[in-house]
C-alpha positions as CSV (number, residue, x, y, z in Angstrom):
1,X,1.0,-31.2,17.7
2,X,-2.4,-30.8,16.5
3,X,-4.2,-27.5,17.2
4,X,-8.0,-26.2,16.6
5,X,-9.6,-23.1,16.7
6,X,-10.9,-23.6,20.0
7,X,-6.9,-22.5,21.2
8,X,-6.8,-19.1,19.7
9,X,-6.8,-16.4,22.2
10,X,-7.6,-13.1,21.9
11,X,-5.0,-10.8,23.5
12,X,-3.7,-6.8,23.6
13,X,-0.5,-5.1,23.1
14,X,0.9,-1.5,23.9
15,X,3.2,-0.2,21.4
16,X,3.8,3.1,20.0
17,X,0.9,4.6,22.3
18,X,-1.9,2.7,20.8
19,X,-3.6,-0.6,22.3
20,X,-3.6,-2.9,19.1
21,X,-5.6,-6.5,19.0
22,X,-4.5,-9.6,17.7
23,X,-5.4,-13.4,17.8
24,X,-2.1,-15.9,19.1
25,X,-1.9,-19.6,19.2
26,X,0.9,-21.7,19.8
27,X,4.7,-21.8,21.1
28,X,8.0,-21.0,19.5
29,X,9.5,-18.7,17.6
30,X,7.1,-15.8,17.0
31,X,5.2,-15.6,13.0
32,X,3.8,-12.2,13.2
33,X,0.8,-12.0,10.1
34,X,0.0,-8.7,8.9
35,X,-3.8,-8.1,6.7
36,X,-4.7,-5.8,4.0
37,X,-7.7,-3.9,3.3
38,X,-10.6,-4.8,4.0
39,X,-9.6,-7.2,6.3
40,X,-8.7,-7.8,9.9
41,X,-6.8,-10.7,11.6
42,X,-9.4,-13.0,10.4
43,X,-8.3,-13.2,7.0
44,X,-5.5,-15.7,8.4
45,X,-7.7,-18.1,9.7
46,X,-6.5,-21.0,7.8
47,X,-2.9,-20.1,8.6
48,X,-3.2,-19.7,12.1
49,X,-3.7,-23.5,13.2
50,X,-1.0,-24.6,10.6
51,X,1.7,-22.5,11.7
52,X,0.7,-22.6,15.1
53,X,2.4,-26.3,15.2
54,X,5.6,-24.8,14.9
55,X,5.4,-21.2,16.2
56,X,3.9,-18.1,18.2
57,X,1.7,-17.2,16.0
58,X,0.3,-13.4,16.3
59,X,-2.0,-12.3,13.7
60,X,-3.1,-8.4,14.2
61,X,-5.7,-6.4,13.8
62,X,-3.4,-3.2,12.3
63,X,-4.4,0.3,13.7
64,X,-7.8,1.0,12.7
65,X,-9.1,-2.1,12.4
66,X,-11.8,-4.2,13.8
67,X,-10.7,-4.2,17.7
68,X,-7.2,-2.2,17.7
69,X,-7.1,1.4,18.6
70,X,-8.5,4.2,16.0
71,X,-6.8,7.2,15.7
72,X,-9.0,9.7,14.5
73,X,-6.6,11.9,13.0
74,X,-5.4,11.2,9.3
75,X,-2.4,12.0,9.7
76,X,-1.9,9.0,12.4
77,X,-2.1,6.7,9.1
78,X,1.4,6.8,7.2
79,X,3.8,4.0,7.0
80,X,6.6,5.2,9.4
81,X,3.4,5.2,12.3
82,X,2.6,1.4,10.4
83,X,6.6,0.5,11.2
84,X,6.7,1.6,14.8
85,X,3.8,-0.5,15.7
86,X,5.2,-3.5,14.1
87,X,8.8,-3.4,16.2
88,X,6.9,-3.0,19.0
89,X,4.7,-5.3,19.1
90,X,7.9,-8.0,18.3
91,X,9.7,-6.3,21.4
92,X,6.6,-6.0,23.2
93,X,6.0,-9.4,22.9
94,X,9.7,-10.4,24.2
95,X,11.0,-11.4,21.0
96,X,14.2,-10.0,18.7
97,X,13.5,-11.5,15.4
98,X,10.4,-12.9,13.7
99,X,9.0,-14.6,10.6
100,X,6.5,-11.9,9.2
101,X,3.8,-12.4,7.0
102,X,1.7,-9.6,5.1
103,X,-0.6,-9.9,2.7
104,X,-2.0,-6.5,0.7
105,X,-1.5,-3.2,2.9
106,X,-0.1,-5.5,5.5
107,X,2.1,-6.6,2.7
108,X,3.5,-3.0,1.8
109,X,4.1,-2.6,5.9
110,X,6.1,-6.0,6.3
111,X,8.2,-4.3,2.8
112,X,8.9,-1.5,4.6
113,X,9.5,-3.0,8.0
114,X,12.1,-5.3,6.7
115,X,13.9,-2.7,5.4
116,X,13.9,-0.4,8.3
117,X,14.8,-3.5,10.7
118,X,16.7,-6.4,8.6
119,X,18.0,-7.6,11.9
120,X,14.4,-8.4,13.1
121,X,12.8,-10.0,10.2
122,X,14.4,-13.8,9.9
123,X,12.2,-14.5,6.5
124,X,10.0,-12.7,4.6
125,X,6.6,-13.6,3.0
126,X,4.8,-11.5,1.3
127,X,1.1,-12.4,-0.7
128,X,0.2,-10.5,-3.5
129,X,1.5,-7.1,-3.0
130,X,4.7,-5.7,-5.0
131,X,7.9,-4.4,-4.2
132,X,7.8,-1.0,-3.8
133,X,10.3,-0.1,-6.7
134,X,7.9,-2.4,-8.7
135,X,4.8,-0.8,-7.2
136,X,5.8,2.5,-8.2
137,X,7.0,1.6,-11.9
138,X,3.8,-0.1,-12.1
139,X,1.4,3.2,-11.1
140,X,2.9,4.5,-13.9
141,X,2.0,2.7,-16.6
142,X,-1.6,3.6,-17.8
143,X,-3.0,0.0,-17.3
144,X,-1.9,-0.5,-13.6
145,X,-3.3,3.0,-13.1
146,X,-7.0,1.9,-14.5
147,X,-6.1,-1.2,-12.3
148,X,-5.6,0.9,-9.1
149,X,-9.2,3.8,-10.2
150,X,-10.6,2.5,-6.7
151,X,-7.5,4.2,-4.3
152,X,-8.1,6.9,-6.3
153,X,-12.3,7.3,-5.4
154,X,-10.9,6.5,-1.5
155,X,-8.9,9.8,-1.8
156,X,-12.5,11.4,-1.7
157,X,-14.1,12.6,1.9
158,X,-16.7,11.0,3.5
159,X,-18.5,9.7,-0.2
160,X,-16.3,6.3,-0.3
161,X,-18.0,5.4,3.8
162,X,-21.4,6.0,2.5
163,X,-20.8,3.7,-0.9
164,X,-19.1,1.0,1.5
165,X,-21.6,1.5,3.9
166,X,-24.8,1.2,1.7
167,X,-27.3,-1.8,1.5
168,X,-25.6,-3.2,5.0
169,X,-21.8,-3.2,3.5
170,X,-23.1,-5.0,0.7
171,X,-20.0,-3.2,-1.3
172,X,-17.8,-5.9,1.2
173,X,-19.7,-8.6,0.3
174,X,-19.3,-7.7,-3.6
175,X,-15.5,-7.3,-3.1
176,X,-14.6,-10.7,-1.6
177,X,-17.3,-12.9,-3.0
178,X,-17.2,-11.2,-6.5
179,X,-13.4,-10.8,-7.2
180,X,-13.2,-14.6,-5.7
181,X,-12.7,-17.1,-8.5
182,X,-14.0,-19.6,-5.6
183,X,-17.1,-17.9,-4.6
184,X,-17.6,-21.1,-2.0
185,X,-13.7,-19.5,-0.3
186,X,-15.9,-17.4,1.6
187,X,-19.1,-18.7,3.6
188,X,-21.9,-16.2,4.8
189,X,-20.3,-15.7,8.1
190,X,-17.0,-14.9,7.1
191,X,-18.8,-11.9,5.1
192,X,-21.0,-11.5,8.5
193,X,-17.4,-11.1,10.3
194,X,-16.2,-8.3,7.7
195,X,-19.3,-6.6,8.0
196,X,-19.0,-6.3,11.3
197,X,-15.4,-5.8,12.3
198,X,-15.8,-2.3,9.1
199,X,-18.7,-1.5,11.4
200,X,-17.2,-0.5,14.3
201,X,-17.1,2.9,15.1
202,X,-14.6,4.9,13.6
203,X,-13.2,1.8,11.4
204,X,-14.2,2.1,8.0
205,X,-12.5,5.8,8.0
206,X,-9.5,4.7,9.7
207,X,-9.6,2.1,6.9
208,X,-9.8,4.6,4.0
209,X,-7.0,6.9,5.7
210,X,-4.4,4.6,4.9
211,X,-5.4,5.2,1.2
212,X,-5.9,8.9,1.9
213,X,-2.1,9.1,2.9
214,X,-1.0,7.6,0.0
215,X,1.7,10.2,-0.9
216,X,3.1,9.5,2.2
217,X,3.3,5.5,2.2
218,X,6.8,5.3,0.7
219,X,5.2,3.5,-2.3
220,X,6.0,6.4,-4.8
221,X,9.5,7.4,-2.8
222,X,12.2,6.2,-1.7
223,X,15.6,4.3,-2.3
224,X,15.8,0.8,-2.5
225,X,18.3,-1.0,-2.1
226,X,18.8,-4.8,-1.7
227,X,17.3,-6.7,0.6
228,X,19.4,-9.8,2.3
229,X,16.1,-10.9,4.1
230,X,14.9,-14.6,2.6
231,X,12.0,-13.6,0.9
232,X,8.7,-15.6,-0.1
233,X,6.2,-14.0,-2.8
234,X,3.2,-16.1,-3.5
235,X,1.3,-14.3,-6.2
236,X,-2.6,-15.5,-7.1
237,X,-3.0,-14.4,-11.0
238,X,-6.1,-13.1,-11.3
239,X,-6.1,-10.0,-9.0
240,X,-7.7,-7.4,-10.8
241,X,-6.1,-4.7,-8.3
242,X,-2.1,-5.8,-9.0
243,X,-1.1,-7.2,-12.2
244,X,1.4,-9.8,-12.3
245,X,3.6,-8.4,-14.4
246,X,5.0,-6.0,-11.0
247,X,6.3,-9.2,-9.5
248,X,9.0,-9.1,-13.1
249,X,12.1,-8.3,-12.2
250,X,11.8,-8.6,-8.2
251,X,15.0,-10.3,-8.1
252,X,16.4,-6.8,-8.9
253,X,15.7,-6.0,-5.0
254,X,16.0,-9.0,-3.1
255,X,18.8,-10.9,-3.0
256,X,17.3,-14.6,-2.0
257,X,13.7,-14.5,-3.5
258,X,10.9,-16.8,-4.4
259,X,8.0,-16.1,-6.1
260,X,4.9,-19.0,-5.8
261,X,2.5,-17.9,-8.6
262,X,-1.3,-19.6,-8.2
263,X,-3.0,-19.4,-11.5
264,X,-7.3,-19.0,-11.1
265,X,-7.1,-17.6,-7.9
266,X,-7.7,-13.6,-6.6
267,X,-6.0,-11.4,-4.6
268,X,-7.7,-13.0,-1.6
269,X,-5.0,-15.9,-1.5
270,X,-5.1,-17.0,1.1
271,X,-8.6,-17.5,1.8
272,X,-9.1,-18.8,-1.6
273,X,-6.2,-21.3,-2.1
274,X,-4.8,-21.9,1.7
275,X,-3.8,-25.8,1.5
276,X,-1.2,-23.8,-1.6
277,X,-0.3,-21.3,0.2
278,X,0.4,-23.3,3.3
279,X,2.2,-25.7,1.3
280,X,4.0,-23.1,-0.7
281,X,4.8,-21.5,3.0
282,X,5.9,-24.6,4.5
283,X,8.2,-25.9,2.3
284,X,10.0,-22.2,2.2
285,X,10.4,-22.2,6.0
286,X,12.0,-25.6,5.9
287,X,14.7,-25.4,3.3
């Protein structure tokens, strides 16, 4: 089956009293993708035509972002609100299991959703975001820690929007051109489709609340136990945010796990590297 862009359809969904955007293409079982920060559904938009041979493909704009409802109250920003969107958007969408993909924040929700709902969540993929247990071990170490300075600076009020805002989001433009090891991964009008989608009134803060609730994202708390979900971790090396050295001893927490590492690549990895991590995707889905 061969699928273009030109198939993608933008669509709505009701779940957990908020209206929440996403992009679909294609039939089958349902792949639901999950972005970080600062991204949107867009970031997956050399997955969605690949997978979309195969599946239902839903990649969502997470509250907050770009077209999906923005709560204005911070509080409306913690991972148990993240999890309730997430099963119902699956049952919403007339479904009772899924493949789920997160990459970044929307890896640390797709954690958390998968243990919350084992049932729901056939495999796991998760792209350059930790374990929890393995995220909280690494914040407290003093290098992770200088790694991580920038969550800190988001904890401030209203001085991290006017820094991200400056110069026409020019801070956007530094973050995925400058960390990229392939500054050619992003073209001027995917940076023109950030900029706008952080533009959007009432974004950029609904953005920085999810940092703002940190103590409260179940990174830093909580028991883990282990997880029977088939799990995927592909892992780009040079992320200056995460180091590697959190995806050590992963095994600890999930019982059927691999881990894809893609040396000279950043934590944008799958806009930087997708033939790899489409491969690397591939051939874990069809084992």
């Amino acid at each position: 089956m061969f699928v273009t862009q030109e198939t993608w359809k933008h669509e709505y969904i009701l779940t957990n009293g908020l209206k929440l955007h996403y992009v679909t293409q294609g039939e089958g079982p349902l792949m639901l993708m999950l972005h970080g920060f600062p991204e949107f559904w867009y970031s997956w938009r050399h997955q969605i035509p690949e997978f979309a041979k195969d599946f239902k493909v839903v990649a969502l704009d997470l509250r907050g972002y770009n077209d999906s409802d923005k709560p204005k109250n911070k509080s409306a920003y913690i991972m148990d609100e993240f999890v309730r969107d997430i099963e119902g958007v699956i049952t919403g969408l007339g479904y009772e299991k899924c493949t789920l993909v997160g990459h970044d924040w929307g890896g640390a929700i797709a954690w958390n959703f998968a243990y919350s709902y084992p049932n729901i969540v056939e495999q796991l993929i998760i792209l350059n975001l930790p374990h929890p247990a393995k995220f909280s071990e690494g914040l407290r170490t003093p290098q992770q820690l200088l790694r991580s300075s920038y969550a800190f600076f988001f904890q401030l009020p209203s001085l991290p929007e006017f820094f991200i805002q400056a110069s026409d989001y020019q801070l956007l433009e530094n973050a995925f051109r400058g960390l990229a090891i392939d500054k050619n991964a992003f073209t001027q009008e995917d940076i023109e489709a950030y900029k706008n989608a952080a533009s959007k009134r009432g974004a950029l803060t609904a953005m920085l609340n999810y940092y703002r609730n940190f103590s409260q994202q179940k990174i830093m708390n909580g028991s883990w136990g282990v997880l029977e979900v088939p799990t995927l971790m592909i892992w780009a090396e040079n992320d200056i945010a995460l180091g590697k050295e959190m995806t050590y001893g992963t095994n600890a927490y999930v019982r059927d796990l691999q881990i894809k590492y893609i040396p000279n690549c950043s934590h944008w990895v799958q806009q930087e590297q997708p033939q790899l991590v489409n491969q690397y995707i591939r051939e874990f889905l069809e084992r």
